[in-house]
N, C-alpha and C positions, 0 to 999 in steps of 0.2 A: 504494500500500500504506500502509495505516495506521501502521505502525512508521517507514517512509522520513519521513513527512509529521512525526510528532515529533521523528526525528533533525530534520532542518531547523528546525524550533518550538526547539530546544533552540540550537546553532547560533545561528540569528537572536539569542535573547531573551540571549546572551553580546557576543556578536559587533557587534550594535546597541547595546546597554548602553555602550560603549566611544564611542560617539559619532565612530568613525571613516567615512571613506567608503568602507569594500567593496562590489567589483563581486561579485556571486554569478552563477556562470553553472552552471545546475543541467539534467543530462540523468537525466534515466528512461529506463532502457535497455529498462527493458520484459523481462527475460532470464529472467523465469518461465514467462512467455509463451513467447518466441521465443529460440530458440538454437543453436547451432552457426556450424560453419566460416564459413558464407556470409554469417549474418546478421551475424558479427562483423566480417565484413570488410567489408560494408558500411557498419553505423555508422564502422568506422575511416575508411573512402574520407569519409562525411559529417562527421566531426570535425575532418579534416586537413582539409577544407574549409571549416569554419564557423569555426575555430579558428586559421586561418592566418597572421593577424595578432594575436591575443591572446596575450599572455606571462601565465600564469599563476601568481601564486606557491605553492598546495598543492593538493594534487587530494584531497576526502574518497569515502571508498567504503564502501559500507556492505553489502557481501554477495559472495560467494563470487563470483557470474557476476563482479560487476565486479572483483573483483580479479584474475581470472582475465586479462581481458579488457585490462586495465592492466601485468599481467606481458607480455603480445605482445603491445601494441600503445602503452604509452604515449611508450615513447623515438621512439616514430616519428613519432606525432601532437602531443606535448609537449615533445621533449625529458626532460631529468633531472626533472622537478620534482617534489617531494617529495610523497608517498602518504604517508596515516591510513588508516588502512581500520578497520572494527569489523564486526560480525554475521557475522563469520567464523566457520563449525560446523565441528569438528572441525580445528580448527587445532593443526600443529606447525612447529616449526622449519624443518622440510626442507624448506614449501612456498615459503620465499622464499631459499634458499640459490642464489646466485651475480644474487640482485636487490641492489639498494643502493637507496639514500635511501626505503623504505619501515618505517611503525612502525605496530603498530595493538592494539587489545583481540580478543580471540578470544569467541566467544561457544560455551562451556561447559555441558550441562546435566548435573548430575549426575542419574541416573536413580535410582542405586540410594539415595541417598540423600531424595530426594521421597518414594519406594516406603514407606521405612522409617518415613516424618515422618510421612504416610498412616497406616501402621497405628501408629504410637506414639496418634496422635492418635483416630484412627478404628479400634480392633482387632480388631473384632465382624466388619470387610470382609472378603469375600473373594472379590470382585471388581472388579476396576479398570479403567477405560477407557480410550485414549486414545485422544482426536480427532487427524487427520491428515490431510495433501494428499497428492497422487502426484507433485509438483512434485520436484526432487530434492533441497532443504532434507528434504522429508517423506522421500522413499525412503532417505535418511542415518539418518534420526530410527528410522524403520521397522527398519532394519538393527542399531542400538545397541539399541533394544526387545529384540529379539529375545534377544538377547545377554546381557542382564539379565534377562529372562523364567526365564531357563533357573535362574538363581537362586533363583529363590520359586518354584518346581515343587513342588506339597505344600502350599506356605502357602495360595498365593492363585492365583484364575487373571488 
């Protein structure tokens, strides 16, 4: 995915700047694609085994599957070791209540506010698109839409 590939680009272009020598050990879990019970427990059974001997000191994650993924299984394949997690949709508090050594950015969109910038900017519109996946980042997005839609009933479709 294109956004994973600049987290990493951002990452590196810090991370190297420092002229230190980090090991980076980077999995694509692939969880847009493939997911549930079984598929997770298999990357687990293949992490516990790739990762057996490597101490790691912070795990970054960058999307709902993985941290999902990291709440059940990282004390088992890691030990404690400290989660960042970012491109978290729809994030509140309650999703990491009774996890410890995790911290991260939540990724936010405000709907109704773009909607508004749109027409401040563009007010003649009165109709608006948006592009979307069936992926379940998209079927969240799809959900919040909906939800804000009901607001500009009469303005716009």
């Amino acid at each position: 995915m294109p956004w994973s590939e600049d987290i990493k680009k951002g990452i590196y272009s810090i991370l190297d700047s420092e002229n230190k020598n980090y090991i980076f050990h980077i999995e694509n879990m692939d969880t847009k694609r493939y997911n549930g019970d079984l598929y997770y427990k298999t990357l687990s059974t293949l992490y516990q085994t790739k990762y057996k001997k490597t101490q790691l000191s912070l795990i970054l994650s960058s999307d709902n599957n993985a941290l999902e993924f990291l709440k059940k299984y990282r004390n088992k394949i890691f030990g404690k070791v400290p989660v960042v997690f970012g491109g978290v949709n729809n994030y509140t508090d309650s999703m990491m209540e009774g996890y410890s050594n995790y911290t991260g950015v939540s990724e936010n969109v405000s709907y109704e506010q773009n909607i508004d910038l749109i027409l401040k900017l563009h007010p003649e519109v009165k109709n608006i698109y948006f592009i979307n996946d069936y992926l379940k980042t998209g079927r969240i997005i799809s959900k919040n839409m909906k939800e804000t839609e009901e607001k500009y009933k009469g303005k716009i479709n």
